[in-house]
Legacy VTK file of the C-alpha trace (Angstrom):
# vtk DataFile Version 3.0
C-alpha trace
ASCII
DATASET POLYDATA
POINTS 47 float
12.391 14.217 22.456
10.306 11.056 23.172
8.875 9.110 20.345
5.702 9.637 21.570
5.395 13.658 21.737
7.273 13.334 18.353
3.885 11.854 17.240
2.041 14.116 19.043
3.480 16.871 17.583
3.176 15.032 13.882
-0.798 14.416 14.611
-1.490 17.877 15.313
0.195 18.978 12.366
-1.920 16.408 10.454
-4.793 17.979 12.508
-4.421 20.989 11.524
-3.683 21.070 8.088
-6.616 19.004 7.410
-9.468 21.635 9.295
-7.401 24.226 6.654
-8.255 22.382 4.080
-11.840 21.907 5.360
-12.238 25.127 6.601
-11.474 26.588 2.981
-13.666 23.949 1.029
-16.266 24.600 4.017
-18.014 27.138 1.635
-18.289 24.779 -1.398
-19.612 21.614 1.423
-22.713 24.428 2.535
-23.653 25.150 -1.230
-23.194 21.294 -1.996
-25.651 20.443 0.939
-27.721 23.057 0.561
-28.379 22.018 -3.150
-29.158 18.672 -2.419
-30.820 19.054 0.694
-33.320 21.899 -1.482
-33.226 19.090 -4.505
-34.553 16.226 -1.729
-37.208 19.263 -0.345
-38.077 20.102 -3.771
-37.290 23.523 -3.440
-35.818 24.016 -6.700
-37.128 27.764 -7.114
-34.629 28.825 -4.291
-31.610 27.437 -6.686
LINES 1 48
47 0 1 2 3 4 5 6 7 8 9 10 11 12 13 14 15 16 17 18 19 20 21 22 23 24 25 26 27 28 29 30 31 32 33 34 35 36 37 38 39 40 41 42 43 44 45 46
């Protein structure tokens, strides 16, 4: 193997892990902006 697909191949490792991890706090980042986005609205009924 070349040094470079070995990177390749290290990057989309990196890659993916990371939108795993992202895609299972995903749920937690909606309520978070929802919150605040409502908070900055003023729509503090809907909380």
């Amino acid at each position: 193997m070349l040094p470079n697909q070995i990177i390749n191949l290290n990057t989309i490792k990196l890659c993916g892990s990371l939108f795993r991890m992202f895609y299972r706090l995903s749920p937690l980042i909606n309520k978070i902006m929802e919150s605040s986005y409502g908070l900055k609205k003023g729509n503090i009924s809907d909380v």
